[in-house]
C-alpha positions in Angstrom: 56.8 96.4 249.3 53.6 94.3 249.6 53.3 91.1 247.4 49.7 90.2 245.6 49.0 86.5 246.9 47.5 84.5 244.6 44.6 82.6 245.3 42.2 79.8 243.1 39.9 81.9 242.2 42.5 84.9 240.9 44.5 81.8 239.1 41.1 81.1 237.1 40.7 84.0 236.1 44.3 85.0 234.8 44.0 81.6 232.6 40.5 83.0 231.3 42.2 86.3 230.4 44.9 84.3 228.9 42.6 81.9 226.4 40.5 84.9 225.4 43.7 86.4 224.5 44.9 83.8 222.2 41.3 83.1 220.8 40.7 86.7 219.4 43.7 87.7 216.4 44.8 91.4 217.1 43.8 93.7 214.5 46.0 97.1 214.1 43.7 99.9 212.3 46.0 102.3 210.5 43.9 105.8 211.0 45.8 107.8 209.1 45.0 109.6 206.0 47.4 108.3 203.5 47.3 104.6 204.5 43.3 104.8 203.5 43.7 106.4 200.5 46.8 103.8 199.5 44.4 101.3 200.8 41.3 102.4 198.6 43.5 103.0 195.7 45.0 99.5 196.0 41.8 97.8 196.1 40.0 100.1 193.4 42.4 100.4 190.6 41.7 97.4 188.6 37.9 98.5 188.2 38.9 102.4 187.7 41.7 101.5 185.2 38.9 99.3 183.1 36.6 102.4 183.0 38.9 104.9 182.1 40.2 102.7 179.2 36.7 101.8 178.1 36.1 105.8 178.4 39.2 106.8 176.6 38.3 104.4 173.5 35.0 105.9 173.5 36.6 109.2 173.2 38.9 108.5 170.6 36.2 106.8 167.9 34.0 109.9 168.6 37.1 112.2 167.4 37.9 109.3 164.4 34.3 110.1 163.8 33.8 113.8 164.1 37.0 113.6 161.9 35.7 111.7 159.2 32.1 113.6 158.8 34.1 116.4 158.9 36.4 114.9 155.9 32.9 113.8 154.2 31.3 117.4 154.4 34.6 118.9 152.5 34.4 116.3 150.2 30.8 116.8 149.3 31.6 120.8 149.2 34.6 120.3 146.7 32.7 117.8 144.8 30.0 120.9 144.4 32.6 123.3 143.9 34.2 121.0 140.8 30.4 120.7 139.4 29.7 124.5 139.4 32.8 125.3 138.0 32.2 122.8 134.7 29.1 124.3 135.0 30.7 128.1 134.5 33.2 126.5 132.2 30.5 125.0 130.2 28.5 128.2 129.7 32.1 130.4 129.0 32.8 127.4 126.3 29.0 127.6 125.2 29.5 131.3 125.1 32.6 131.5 123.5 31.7 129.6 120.4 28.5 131.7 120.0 30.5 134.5 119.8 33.2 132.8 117.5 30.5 132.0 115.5 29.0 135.5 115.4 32.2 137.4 114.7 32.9 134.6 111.9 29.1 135.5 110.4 29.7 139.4 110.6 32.9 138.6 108.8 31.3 136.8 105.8 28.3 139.5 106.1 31.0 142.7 106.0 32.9 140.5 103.2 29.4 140.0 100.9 28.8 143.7 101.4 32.0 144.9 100.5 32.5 142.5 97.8 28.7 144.0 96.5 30.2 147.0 96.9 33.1 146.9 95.0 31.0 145.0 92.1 28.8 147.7 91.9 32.0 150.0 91.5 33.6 148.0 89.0 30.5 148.0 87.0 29.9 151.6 86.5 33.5 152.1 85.5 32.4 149.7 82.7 30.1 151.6 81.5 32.7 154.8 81.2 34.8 152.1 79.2 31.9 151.2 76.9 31.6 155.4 76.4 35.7 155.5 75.3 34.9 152.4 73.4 31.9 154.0 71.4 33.8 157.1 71.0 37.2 155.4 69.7 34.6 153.6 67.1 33.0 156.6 66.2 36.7 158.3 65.6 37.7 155.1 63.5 34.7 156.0 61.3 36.3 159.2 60.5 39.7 158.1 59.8 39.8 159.9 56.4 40.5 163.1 59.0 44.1 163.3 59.4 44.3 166.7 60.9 46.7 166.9 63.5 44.5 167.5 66.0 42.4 164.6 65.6 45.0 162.2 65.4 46.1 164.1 69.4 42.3 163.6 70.5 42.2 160.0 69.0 45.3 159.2 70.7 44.6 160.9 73.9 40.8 158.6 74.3 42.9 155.7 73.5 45.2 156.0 76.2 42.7 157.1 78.4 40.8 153.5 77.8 44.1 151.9 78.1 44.8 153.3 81.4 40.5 152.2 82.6 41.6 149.1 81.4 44.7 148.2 83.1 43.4 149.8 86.5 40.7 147.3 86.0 42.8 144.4 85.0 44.5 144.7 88.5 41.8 145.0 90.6 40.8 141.2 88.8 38.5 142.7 86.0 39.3 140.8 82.6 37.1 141.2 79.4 35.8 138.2 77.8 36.6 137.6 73.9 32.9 136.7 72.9 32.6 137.6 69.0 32.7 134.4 67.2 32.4 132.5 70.5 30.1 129.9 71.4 27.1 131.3 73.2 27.0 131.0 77.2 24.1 131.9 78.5 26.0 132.1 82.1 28.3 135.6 80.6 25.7 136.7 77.5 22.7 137.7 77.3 21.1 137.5 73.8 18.8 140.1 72.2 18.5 138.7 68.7 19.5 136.8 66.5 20.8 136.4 62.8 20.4 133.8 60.1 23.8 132.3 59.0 24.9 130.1 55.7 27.9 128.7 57.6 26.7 126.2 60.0 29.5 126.3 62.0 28.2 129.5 63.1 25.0 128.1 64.5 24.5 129.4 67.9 27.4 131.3 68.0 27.8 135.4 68.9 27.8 137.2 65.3 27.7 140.7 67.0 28.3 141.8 70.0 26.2 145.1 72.2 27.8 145.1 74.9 31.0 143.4 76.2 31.1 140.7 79.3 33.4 141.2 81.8 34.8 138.4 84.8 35.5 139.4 88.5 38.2 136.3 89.9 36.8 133.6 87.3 33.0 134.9 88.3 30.7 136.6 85.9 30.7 140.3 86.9 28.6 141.7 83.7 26.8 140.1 81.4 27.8 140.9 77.8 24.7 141.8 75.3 25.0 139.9 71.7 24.0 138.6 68.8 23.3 134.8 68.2 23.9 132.7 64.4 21.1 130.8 63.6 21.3 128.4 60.6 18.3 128.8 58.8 19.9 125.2 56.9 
């Protein structure tokens, strides 16, 4: 085996090599794949973790916002919903008491015209009582006839005007007792009049044409008399 013999200039040079060596720091580079991205991730996560907070708030007040117009647009809608339907309620209510008040107006109308109606019925069945009336008077005339048959035939008109009479009584009719009556110009009408001594007859029905007849407390013919006058 040969031995390397050292000599001054080889000695200078191993001390060079050795002062170079302990001047420079030895640096190790880790090449692999996973110690850069652990690297890059250590050294980048406190600005990335700032930007994705900052991002995510961001995010959030847009939804808290999108949320809220959303909740303001069904707000306005129901608010327009609620003011058309007072709207429609208004006009049904509107509508309702027209017709109310038209049914209530046919009703009075269809009352008047039957009440006219029944008036007007009532007051030619008067005059068939003023015709039984006549003919009893005319019969009373002739009393001195006592022949059986008369006496049937009077009896037979008087029950006949009876029977007018009560029909009439209960359908409201009631004949007013005017002879020797004050005169009311509201149930007689006056054709004439006749002087009178007693002065307590003065304006007062003497005779009477025609009777007066009431319909529930209302006049529903006037009667046709006579009126006292006090000559004094």
């Amino acid at each position: 085996m040969s031995q390397k013999h050292s000599t001054p200039e080889t000695d200078r040079r191993a001390d060079a090599s050795n002062e170079a060596h302990d001047a420079e720091p030895i640096t190790v580079k880790d090449r692999r794949f996973w110690g850069k991205k652990a690297k890059a991730e250590g050294q980048g996560a406190p600005a990335g973790g700032s930007e994705d907070e900052s991002a995510s708030a961001d995010g959030a007040a847009l939804e808290v916002a999108r949320h809220v117009a959303t909740i303001e647009e069904l707000q306005q809608k129901l608010a327009d919903k609620d003011q058309r339907l007072n709207a429609t309620v208004a006009q049904y209510k509107e509508a309702l008491d027209e017709f109310e008040g038209a049914k209530a107006r046919l009703r009075r109308d269809v009352s008047k015209d039957v009440e006219a109606g029944k008036r007007a019925i009532l007051v030619g069945l008067l005059d068939v009582i003023d015709n039984l009336e006549r003919a009893l008077g005319a019969a009373s005339a002739n009393a001195g006839d006592k022949s059986p048959d008369f006496a049937g035939f009077f009896d037979g008109v008087t029950m006949v005007r009876d029977q007018f009479v009560g029909k009439l009584q209960a359908l409201g009719v009631s004949r007013i007792d005017s002879l020797g009556q004050p005169f009311d110009p509201k149930h007689f009408e006056a054709i004439s009049t006749v002087p009178v001594t007693d002065q307590g007859q003065h304006d007062t029905v003497v005779g009477v044409v025609r009777d007066a007849y009431l319909l529930g407390g209302e006049t529903l013919r006037h009667g046709i008399v006579a009126v006292g006058k006090f000559a004094g």
